[in-house]
C-alpha positions in Angstrom: -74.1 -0.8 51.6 -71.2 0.2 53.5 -69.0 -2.1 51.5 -70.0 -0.7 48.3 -69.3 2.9 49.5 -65.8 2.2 50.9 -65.1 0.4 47.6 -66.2 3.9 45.6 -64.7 5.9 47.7 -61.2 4.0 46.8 -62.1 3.9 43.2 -62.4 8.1 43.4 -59.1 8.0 45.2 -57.4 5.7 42.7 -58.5 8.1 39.8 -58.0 11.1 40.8 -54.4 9.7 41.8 -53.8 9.1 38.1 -55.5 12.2 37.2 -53.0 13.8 39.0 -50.1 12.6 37.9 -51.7 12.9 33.9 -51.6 16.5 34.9 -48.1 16.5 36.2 -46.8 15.6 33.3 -48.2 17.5 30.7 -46.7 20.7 32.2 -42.9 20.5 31.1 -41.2 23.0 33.3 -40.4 26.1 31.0 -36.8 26.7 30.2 -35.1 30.2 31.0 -33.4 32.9 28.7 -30.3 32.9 27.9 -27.2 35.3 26.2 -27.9 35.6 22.4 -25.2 37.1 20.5 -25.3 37.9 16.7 -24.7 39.6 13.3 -27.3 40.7 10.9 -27.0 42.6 7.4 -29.2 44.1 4.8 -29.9 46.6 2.8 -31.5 49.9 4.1 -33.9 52.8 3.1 -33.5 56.7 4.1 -37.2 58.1 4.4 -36.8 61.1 3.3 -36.9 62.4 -0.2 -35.2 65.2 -1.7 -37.0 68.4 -1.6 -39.3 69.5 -4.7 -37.2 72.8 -4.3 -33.8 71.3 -5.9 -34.0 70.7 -9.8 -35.1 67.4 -11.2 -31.4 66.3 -11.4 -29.9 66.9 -8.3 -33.2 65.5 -6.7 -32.8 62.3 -8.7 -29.4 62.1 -7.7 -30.3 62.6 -3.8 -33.3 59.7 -4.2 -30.8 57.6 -5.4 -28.9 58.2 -2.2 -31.7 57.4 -0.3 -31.1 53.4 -0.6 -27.6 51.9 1.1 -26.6 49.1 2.9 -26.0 48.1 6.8 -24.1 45.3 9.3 -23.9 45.3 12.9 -23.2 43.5 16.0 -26.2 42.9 19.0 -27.0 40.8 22.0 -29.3 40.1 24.1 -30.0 38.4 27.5 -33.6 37.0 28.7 -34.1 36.5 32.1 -36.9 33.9 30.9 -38.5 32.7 27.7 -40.4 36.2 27.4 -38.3 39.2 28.2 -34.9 40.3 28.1 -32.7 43.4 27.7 -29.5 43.8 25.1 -28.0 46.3 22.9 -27.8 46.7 19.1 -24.9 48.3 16.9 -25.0 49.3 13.2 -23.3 50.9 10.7 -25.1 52.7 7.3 -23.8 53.8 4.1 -24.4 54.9 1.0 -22.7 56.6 -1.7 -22.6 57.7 -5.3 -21.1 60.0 -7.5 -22.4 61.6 -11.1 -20.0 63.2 -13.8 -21.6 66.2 -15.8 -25.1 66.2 -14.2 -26.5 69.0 -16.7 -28.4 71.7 -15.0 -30.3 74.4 -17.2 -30.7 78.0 -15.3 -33.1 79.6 -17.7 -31.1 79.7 -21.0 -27.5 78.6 -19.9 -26.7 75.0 -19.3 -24.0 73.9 -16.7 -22.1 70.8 -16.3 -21.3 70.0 -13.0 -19.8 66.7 -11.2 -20.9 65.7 -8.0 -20.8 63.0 -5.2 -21.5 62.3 -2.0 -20.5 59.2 0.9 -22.3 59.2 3.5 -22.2 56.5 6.9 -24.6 56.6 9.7 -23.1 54.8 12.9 -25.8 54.1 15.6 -25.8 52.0 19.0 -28.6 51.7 20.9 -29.9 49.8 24.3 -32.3 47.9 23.8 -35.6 45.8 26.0 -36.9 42.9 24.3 -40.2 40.7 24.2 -40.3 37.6 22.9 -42.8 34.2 22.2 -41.5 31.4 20.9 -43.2 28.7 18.8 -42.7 25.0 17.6 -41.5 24.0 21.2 -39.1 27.3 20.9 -37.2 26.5 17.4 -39.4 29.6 16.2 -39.3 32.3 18.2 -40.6 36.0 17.1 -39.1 38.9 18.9 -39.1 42.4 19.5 -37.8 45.5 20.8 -37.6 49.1 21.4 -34.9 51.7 22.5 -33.0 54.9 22.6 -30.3 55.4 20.2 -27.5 57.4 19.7 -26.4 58.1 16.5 -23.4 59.6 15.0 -23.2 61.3 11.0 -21.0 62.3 8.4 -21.2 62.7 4.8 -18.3 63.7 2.5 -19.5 65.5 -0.8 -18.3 66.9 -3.5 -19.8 69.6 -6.0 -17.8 71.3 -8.9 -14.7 70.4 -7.5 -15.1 71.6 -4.1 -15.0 69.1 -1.5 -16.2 69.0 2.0 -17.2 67.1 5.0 -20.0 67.6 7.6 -19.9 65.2 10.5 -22.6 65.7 14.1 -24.4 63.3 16.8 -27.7 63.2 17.5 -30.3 61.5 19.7 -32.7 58.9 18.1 -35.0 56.4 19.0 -34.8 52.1 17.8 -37.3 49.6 17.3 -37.6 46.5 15.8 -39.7 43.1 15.4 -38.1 39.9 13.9 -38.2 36.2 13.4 -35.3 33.3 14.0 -35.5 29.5 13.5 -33.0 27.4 15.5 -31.5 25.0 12.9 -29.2 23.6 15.1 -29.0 23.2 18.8 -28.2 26.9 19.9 -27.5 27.9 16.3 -30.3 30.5 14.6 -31.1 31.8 11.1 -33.4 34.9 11.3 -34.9 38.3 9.8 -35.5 41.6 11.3 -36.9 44.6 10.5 -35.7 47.5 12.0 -36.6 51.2 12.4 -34.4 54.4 13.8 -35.9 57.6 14.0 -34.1 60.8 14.2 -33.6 64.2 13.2 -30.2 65.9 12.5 -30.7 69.6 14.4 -27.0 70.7 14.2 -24.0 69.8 12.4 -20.3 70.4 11.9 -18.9 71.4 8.4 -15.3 70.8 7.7 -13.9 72.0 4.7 -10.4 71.0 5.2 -8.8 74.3 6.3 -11.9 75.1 9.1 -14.5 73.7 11.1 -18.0 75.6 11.7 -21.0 74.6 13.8 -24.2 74.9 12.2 -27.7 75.0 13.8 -30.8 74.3 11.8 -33.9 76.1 12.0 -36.7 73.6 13.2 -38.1 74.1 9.7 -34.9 73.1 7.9 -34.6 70.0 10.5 -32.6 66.8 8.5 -34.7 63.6 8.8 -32.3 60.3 8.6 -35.0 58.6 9.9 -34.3 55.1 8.1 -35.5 51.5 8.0 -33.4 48.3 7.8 -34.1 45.0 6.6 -31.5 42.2 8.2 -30.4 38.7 7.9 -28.7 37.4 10.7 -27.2 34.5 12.5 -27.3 34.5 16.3 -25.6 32.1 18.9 -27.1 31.3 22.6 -24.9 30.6 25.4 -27.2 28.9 28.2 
């Protein structure tokens, strides 16, 4: 009886020796962050629409406006697989001109010619989450930040041209997906969101400069949202 118990008792050892070891191996040690650097571009969309108060042609002309293109510059570092911290740069514009827009003011017609360019720089901090997938080839990311952001827009109406130019506070967020197709190498695409609201600006018309402050009711939104295709390198 004794025997048969000791020999038990060594068989319980024996498998929860192997047990063990089963389990130590089928817990790879997780590998940390690292520096991701990258370049992204896409087009872009204002979120604002012109105001019902403009006539149908100028307002058709300013919707048009609304759509433009981006590039930038970001990185980010991740302390592990998860979380990390990094900054983001971009640059917006769009840009159009119309010759003889016809306006009607109740029985005389007017032919005016009209343009505007318009570039949105913006550079934000930024914290970052991040799962990865597929034994980390997919990883899905996102992040959130303030921004800064700095405007100007060069128009031109009936011959008369002029320039107003300000900075303003913002705030940037943003959720993508990248695939590592090589060995530190990644496609992906973002989405990305900046709010803000232009509360004062400067107007040059070549000979002067004048500051002008909004009302909260006239407040500009440039609020805008990106779409980006990027490439991104790690350095581990």
């Amino acid at each position: 009886m004794k025997k048969n118990g000791f020999i038990f008792f060594l068989l319980s050892f024996a498998f929860c020796t192997v047990t063990a070891q089963q389990q130590t191996f089928s817990y790879p040690v997780a590998k940390q962050g690292g520096l991701n650097v990258g370049a992204y571009a896409g087009p872009s969309l204002l979120i604002e629409t012109a105001p019902d108060s403009l006539a149908p042609e100028i307002q058709n002309f300013y919707n048009q406006l609304r759509s433009g293109w981006h590039y930038g510059f970001g990185n980010e570092y991740f302390f592990n697989k998860y979380v990390g911290i990094g900054a983001r740069y971009s640059r917006f514009n769009t840009k159009k001109e119309a010759d003889s827009i016809v306006l009607q003011i109740f029985s005389q017609k007017y032919y005016i010619d009209i343009s505007s360019n318009m570039s949105i720089h913006s550079l934000s901090p930024m914290v970052y989450g991040r799962y990865p997938f597929f034994h980390n080839k997919l990883s899905a990311t996102g992040g959130i930040g303030p921004a800064w952001l700095f405007f100007r827009n060069i128009g031109k109406a009936v011959g008369e041209e002029s320039m107003i130019k300000g900075s303003l506070p913002g705030l940037s967020t943003s959720l993508g997906i990248s695939y590592q197709i090589i060995p530190n190498l990644s496609l992906g695409f973002q989405g990305n969101y900046i709010r803000a609201f232009l509360k004062e600006f400067t107007q040059d018309n070549g000979n002067s400069e004048e500051v002008v402050e909004l009302e909260e009711k006239d407040y500009q939104n440039i609020s805008r949202i990106d779409f980006s295709f990027g490439i991104y390198y790690t350095f581990k």
